[in-house]
Phi, psi and omega in degrees: 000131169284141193287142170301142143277182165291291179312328147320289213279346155292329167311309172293018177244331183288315202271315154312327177308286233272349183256016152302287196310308181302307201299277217305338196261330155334294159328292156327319196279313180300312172344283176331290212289343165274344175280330218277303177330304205286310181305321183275006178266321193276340187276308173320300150307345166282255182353300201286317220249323194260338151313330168276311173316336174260022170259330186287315171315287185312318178303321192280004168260348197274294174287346147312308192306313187282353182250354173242016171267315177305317199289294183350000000 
């Protein structure tokens, strides 16, 4: 096997170093985009439980109306 020089294994030292660094911002970067997801499922999902609350809401006034239209 041929011998490394210093300079080899610093080069391979550079180039391990600079492919840590892509990986973590890789890493970050999918992070980032599963929080952006997660927030935007929940804002949704907040919507959709409060679209049902003013319908159920509507109903029981609807039907307030209407049993008190019936007492007349």
């Amino acid at each position: 096997m041929a011998e490394r020089t210093k300079a080899d294994r610093q080069a391979s030292a550079k180039k391990a170093a600079a492919t840590r660094q892509r990986n973590a911002a890789e890493k970050s970067g999918a992070d980032a985009k599963r929080s952006g997801k997660s927030v935007g499922n929940t804002a949704i999902s907040a919507a959709g439980s409060l679209g049902g609350a003013l319908k159920q809401g509507a109903k029981s006034v609807a039907s307030r109306v209407g049993a008190a239209r019936k007492d007349r």
